[in-house]
C-alpha positions as CSV (number, residue, x, y, z in Angstrom):
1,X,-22.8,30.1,44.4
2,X,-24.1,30.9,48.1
3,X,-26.9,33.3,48.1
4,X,-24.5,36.6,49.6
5,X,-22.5,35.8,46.1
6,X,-25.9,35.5,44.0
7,X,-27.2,38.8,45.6
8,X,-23.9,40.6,45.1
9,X,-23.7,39.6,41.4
10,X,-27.6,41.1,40.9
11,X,-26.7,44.1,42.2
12,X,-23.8,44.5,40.4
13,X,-25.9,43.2,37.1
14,X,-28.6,45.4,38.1
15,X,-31.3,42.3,37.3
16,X,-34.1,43.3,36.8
17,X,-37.3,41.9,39.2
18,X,-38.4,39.5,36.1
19,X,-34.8,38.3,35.7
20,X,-32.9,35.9,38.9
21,X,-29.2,34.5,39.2
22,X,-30.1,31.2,40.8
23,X,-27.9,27.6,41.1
24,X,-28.4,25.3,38.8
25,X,-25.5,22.6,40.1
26,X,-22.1,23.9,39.7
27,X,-22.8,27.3,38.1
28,X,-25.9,29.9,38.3
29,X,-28.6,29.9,35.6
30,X,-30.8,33.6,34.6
31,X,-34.1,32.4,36.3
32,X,-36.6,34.4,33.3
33,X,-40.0,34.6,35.1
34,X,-42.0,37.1,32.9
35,X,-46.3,37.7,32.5
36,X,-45.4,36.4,28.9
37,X,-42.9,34.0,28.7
38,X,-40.6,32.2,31.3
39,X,-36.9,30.5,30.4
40,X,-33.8,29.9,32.2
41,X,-30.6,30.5,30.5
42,X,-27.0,29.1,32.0
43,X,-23.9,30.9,32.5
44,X,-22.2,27.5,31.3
45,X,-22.7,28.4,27.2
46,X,-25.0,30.9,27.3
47,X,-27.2,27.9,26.8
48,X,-30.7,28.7,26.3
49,X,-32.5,25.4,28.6
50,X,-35.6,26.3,29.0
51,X,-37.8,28.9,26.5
52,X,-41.9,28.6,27.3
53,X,-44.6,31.6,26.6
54,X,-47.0,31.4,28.7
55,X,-49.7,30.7,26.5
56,X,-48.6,27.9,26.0
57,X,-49.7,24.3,27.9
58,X,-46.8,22.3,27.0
59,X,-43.0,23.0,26.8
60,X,-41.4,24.2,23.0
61,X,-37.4,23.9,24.3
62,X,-36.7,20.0,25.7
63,X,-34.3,19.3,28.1
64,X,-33.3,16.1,29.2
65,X,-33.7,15.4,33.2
66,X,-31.1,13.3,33.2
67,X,-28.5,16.9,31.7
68,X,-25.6,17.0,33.5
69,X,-25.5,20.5,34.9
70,X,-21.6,20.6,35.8
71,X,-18.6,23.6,34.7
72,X,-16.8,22.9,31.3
73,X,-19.6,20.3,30.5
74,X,-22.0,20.2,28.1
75,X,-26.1,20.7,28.6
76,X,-28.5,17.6,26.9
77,X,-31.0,19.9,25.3
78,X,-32.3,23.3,25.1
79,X,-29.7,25.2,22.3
80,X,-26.4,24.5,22.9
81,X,-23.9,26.5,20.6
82,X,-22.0,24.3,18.9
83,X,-18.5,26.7,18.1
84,X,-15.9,27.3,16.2
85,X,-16.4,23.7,15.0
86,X,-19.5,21.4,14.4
87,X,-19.1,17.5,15.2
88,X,-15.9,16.3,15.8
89,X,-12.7,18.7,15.2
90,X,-11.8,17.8,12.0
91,X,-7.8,17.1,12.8
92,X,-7.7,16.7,16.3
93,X,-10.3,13.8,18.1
94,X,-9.4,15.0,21.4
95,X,-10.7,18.4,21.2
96,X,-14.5,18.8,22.3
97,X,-16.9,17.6,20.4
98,X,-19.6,20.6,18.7
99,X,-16.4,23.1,20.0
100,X,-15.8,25.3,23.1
101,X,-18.5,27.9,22.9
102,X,-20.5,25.3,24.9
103,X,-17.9,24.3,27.7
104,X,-17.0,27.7,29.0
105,X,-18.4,30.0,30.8
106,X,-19.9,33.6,28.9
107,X,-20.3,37.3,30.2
108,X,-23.9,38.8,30.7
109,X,-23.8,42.9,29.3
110,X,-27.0,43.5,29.2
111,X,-30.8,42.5,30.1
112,X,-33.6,44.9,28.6
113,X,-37.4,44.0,29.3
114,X,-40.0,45.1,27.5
115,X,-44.1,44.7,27.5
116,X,-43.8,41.3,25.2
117,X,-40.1,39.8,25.7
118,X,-36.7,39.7,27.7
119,X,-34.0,40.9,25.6
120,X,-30.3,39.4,26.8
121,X,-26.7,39.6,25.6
122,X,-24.1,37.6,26.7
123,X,-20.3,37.9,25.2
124,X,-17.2,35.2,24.9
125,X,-14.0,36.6,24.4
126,X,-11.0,34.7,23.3
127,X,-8.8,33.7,26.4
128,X,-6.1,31.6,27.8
129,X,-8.8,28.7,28.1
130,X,-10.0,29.2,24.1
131,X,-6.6,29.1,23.0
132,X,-5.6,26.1,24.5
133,X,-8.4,24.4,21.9
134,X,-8.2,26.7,19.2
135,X,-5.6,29.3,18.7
136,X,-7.4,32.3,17.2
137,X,-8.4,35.9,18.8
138,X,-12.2,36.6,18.8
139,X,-15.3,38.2,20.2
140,X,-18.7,36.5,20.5
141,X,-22.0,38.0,21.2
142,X,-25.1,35.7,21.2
143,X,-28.6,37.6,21.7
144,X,-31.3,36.5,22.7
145,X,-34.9,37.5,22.7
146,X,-37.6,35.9,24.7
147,X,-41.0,36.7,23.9
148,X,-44.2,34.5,22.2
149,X,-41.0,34.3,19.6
150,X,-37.6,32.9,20.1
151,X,-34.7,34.4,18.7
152,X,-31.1,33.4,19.7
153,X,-28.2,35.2,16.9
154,X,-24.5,34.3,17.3
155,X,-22.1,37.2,16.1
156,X,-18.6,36.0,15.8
157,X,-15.9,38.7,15.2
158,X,-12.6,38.1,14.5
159,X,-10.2,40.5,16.2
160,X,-6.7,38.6,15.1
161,X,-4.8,39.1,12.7
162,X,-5.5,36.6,10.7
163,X,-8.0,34.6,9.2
164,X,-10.1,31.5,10.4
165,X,-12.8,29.4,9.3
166,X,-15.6,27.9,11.4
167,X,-18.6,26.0,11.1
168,X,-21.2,26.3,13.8
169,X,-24.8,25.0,15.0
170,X,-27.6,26.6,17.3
171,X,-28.1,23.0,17.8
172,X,-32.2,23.3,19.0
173,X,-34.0,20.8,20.9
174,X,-37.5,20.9,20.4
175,X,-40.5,19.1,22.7
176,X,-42.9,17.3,20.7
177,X,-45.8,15.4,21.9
178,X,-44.8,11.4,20.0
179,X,-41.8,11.5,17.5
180,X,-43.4,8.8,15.4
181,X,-46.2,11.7,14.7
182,X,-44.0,14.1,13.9
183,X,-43.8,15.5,10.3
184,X,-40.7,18.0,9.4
185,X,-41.9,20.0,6.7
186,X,-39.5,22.4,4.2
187,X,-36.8,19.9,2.7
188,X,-37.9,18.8,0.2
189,X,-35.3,18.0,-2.8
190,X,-32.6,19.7,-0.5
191,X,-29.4,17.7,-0.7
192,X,-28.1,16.0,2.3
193,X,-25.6,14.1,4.1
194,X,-26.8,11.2,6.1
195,X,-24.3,10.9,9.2
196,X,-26.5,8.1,11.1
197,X,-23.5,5.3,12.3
198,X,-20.8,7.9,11.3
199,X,-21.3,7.4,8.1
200,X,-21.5,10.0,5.7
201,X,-23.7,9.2,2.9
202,X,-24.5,11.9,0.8
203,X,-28.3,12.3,-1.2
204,X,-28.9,14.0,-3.7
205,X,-32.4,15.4,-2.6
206,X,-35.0,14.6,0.3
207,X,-37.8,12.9,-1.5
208,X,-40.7,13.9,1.2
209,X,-41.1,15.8,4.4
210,X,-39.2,14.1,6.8
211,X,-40.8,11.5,9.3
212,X,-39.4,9.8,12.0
213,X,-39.5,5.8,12.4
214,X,-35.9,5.3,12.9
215,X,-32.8,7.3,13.9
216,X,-32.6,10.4,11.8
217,X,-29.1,12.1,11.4
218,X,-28.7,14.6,8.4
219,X,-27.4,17.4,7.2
220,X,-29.7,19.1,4.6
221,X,-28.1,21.9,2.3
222,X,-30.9,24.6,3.2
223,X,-31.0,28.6,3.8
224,X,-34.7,28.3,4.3
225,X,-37.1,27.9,7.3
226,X,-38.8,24.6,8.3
227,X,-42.5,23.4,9.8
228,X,-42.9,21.0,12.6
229,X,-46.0,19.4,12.5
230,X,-46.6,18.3,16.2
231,X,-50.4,16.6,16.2
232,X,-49.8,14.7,19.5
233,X,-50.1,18.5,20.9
234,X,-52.3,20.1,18.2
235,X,-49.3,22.5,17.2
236,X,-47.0,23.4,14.6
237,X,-43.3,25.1,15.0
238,X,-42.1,26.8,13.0
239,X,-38.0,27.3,12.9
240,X,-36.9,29.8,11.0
241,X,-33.1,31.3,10.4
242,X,-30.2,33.6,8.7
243,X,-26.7,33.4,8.0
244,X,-27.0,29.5,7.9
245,X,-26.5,27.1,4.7
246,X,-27.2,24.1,6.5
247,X,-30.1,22.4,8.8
248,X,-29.8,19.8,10.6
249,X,-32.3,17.4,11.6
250,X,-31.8,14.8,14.7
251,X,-33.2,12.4,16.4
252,X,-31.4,9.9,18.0
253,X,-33.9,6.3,18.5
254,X,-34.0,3.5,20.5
255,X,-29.9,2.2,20.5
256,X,-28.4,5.9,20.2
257,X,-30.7,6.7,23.4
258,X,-29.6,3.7,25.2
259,X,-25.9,4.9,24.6
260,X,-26.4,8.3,25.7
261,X,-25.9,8.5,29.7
262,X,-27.7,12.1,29.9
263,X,-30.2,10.7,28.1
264,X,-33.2,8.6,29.4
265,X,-34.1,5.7,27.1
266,X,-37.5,6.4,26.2
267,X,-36.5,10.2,25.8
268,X,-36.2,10.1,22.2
269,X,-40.3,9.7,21.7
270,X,-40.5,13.3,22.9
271,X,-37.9,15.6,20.8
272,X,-36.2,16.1,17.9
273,X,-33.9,18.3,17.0
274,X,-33.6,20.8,14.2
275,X,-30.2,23.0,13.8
276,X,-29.2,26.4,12.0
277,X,-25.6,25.7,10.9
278,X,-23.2,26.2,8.7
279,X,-21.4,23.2,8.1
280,X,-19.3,21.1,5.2
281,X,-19.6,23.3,2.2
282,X,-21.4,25.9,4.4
283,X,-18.3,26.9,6.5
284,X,-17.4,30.3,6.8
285,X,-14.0,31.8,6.7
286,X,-14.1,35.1,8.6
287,X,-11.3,38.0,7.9
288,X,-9.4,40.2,10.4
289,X,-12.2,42.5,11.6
290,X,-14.7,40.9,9.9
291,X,-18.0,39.1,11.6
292,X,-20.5,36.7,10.7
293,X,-23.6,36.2,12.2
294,X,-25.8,33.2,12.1
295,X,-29.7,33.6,13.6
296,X,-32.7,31.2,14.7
297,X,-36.0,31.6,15.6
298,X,-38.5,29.6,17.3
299,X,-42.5,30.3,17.6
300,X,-45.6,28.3,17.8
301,X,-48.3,27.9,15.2
């Protein structure tokens, strides 16, 4: 976007001074520089990429340098929304993976700043674009709230005249000093699914907090909050939700790593991720003019 464009759009937004349009690569990202917090969220999604208070020394959101920052594509790290389906579509393997509400491109309707946080709301409506993936008529709204505190809610409406089902994943990325430190606190005895290889290996509880010394791909049967006990920094996070039945927790190792192109090598010693979702028995079948919405929240202990 050439700068006549970007200042044209802010007037028209009415951006306030803390808040910028600026280029990422092939689309403009929010620029959030604010006395207590600064972020940067992308038109592409609505993808949250960057989330840091500035009390803070080291970053909470990770995002990969190696994220390919391209229209219709989607961003390694930060919280991508994973919508109307989680994973792979379950009939058709040529649809995008973790859904559309990633891949295209949402509406900014309002920016409110306050003393402590940025307050955004961005909105997806069902077009010519979403139906060509997934026939249905619906409204999104995803809020966010940037502050000392996190908090990123996806409202999904459905304005058709039918009804559809969906699952769904504020799929979080989260920085952490060494991964083979890292303790994930909160699941114990919740059931899971183990999806490492593509398998799908179901547990019938988690026997300890969760600890990393291997890839870790599962899909814990949870409505509660979790701890992340990050030593390497001296810090905990602490993830909490609402409207989700399911957490995930990823991390992808040494050969998944390798695999990855947007993904340096060594990355995986420095993230992990852990998801609010609704997935497998967690899906949610939404009525004509009926909404669901799912929430996360991020802060640091």
């Amino acid at each position: 976007m050439h700068l006549a464009a970007r200042l044209l759009y802010s007037a028209l937004m009415n951006l306030p001074d803390c808040v910028t349009l600026e280029n990422a690569s092939d689309y403009p990202v929010y620029v959030i520089r604010h006395p207590k917090v600064t972020g940067k969220v992308a038109v592409n999604g609505a993808h949250v990429m960057e989330w840091q208070p500035t009390s803070q020394a080291h970053p909470v959101l990770y995002l990969s340098p190696d994220a390919v920052l391209e229209r219709g594509k989607a961003i390694r790290g930060g919280i991508p929304i994973c919508w109307p389906w989680f994973g792979g579509h379950p009939a058709d393997s040529t649809k995008p993976m973790h859904g559309i509400a990633r891949i295209l491109d949402w509406e900014l309707l309002r920016v409110d700043v306050k003393d402590t946080h940025v307050a955004m709301l961005f909105q997806l409506k069902s077009t010519e674009a979403s139906r060509a993936h997934w026939p249905y008529d619906f409204t999104c709204h995803l809020g966010i709230s940037l502050g000392e505190k996190l908090e990123v809610s996806l409202m999904t409406q459905n304005t058709g005249r039918e009804s559809f089902v969906i699952t769904e994943a504020l799929h979080t990325y989260l920085s952490v000093g060494d991964i083979s430190k890292t303790v994930v606190r909160g699941l114990t005895g919740a059931k899971f699914v183990d999806t490492v290889g593509g398998q799908h290996t179901p547990h019938d509880g988690e026997e300890a907090p969760v600890t990393f010394d291997r890839e870790v791909d599962r899909q814990y049967v949870s409505t509660g909050g979790v701890v992340i006990e990050d030593p390497a920094w001296g810090r905990k996070l602490i993830v909490d939700k609402l409207g989700s039945g399911t957490t995930v927790v990823w991390n992808p190792w040494i050969e998944k790593s390798k695999r990855l192109g947007d993904l340096p090598d060594e990355a995986f010693h420095g993230f992990l991720c852990v998801e609010a979702a609704n997935a497998n028995e967690s899906a949610v079948r939404i009525s004509p003019g009926a909404e669901h919405v799912i929430v996360t929240t991020v802060s640091v202990g």
